[in-house]
C-alpha positions in Angstrom: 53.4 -80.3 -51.3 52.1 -82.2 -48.3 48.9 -82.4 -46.9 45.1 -84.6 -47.7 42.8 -83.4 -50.3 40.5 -80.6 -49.7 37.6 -80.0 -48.4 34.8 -79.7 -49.8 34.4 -76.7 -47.8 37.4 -75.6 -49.1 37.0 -76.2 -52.6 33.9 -73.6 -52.5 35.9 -71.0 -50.7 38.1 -71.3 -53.5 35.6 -71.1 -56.2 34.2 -67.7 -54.3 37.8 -66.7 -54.0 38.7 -67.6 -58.0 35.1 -65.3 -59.0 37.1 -62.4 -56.7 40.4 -62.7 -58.1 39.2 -62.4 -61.4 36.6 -59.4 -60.8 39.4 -57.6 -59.0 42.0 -58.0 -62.3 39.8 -56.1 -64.1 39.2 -53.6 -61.5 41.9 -50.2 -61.8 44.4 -50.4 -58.7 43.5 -54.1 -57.9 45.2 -57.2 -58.7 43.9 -60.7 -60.1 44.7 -62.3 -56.8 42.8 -62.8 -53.7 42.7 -64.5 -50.3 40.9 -65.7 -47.6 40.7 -67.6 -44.3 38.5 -70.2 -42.9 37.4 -71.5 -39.6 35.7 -74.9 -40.2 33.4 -74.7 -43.3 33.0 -71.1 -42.7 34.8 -68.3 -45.3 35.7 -65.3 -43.0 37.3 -63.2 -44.3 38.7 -62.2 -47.6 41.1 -59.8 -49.4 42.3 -59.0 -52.6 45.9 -57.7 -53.7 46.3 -54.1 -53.0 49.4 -53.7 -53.5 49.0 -50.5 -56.4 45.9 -49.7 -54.7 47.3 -48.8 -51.6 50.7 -47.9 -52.8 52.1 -50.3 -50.4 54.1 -53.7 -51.7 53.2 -55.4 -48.5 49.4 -55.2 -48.9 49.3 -58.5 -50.7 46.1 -60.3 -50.6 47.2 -63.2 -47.7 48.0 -59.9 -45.9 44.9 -58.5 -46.2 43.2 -61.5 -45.5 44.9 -62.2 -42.5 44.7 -58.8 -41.0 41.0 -58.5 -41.5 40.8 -61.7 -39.6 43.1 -61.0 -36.9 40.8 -57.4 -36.4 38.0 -59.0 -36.4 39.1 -61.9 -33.8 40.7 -59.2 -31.6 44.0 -60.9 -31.7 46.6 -61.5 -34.1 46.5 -65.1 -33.2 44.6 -67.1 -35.8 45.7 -70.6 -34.7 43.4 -72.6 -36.1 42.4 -70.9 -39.6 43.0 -72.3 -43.1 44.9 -69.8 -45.0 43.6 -70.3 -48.7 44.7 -68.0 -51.6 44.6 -68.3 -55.5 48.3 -68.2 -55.8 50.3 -69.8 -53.8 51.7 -67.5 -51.2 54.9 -66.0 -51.6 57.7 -65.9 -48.9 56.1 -62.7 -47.0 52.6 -64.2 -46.6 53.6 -67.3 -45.7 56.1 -65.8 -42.8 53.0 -63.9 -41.7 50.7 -66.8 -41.9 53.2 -68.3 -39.5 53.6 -65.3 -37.3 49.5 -65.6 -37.2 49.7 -69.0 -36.1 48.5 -70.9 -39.2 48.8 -74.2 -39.9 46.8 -75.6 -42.8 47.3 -74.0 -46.6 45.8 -74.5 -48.9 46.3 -72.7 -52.6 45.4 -72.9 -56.6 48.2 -72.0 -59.1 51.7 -73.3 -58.3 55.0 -71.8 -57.7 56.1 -73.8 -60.7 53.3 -72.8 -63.0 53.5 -68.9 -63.0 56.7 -66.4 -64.0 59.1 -65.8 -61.4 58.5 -62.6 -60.7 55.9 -63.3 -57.8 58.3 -64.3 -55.6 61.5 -62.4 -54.3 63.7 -65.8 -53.9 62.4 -68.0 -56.8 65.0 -70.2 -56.2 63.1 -71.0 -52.4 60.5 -73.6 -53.1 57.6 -74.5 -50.4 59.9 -77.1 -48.9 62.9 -74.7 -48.5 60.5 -72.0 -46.8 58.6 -74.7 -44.1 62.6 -76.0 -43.1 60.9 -79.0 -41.9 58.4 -77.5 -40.2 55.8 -81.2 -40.3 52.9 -78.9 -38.3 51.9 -77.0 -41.5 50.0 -78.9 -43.7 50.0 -77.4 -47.8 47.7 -78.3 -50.2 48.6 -76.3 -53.6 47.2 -76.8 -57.3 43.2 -76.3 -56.5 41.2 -75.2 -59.3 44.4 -73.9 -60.8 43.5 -74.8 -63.9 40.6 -71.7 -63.0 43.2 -69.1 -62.3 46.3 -70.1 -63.7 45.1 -67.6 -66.8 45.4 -65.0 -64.7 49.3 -65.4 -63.5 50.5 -67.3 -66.9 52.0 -64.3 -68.3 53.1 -62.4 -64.8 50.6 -59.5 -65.5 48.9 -59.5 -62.1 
């Protein structure tokens, strides 16, 4: 992964967004994983996975996350915004994240740290999915020792 440290900022939105992923695994429909973005030191919006919820496989929680934000800005252009999510976000969310303009990343349990199955091309790692792309910055493993229980066994 590339990238500084995170912020401190950052590090609270992650905490907030830990608390959510775990309420929502316990919650019928929902899945242990959520998402949010932030503008500065500011949390605006957040989302958790509703994929068997909603019935819909594309309703991940980055999705969510970034189509609340892109409602509430008027625009699907969220230049600007951190992306942060408790798992780091699969090839889907991270092609919309682009599509939305995003640029920073940041994200708690690793690719390598959690079963295969939440990714459709395991064998793609984060450096294979940015092809070089030096403008997006990642910062991945952040209070993933807080979350990791939650994808360790591929349940969510």
């Amino acid at each position: 992964m590339t990238g500084r440290e995170p912020t401190q900022s950052e590090i609270g939105a992650m905490r907030d967004l830990v608390a959510r992923a775990h309420e929502a695994s316990a919650e019928a429909g929902k899945s242990g994983i959520a998402a949010g973005l932030m503008a500065g030191d500011t949390l605006l919006d957040a989302g958790t996975n509703h994929v068997h919820l909603e019935d819909d496989p594309t309703r991940h929680a980055e999705i969510v996350a970034i189509g609340r934000a892109a409602k509430d800005r008027g625009s699907p252009d969220l230049s600007g915004l951190t992306l942060l999510s408790t798992l780091q976000p699969c090839e889907m969310c991270l092609a919309a994240a682009r599509f939305a303009g995003i640029s920073r990343i940041v994200f708690a349990a690793r690719q390598e740290n959690v079963p295969e199955k939440y990714f459709a091309f395991p064998h793609l790692r984060m450096p294979d999915l940015l092809n070089g792309q030096d403008e997006v910055e990642v910062i991945g493993g952040v209070l993933e020792d807080e979350v990791i229980d939650l994808y360790r066994d591929g349940q969510e």
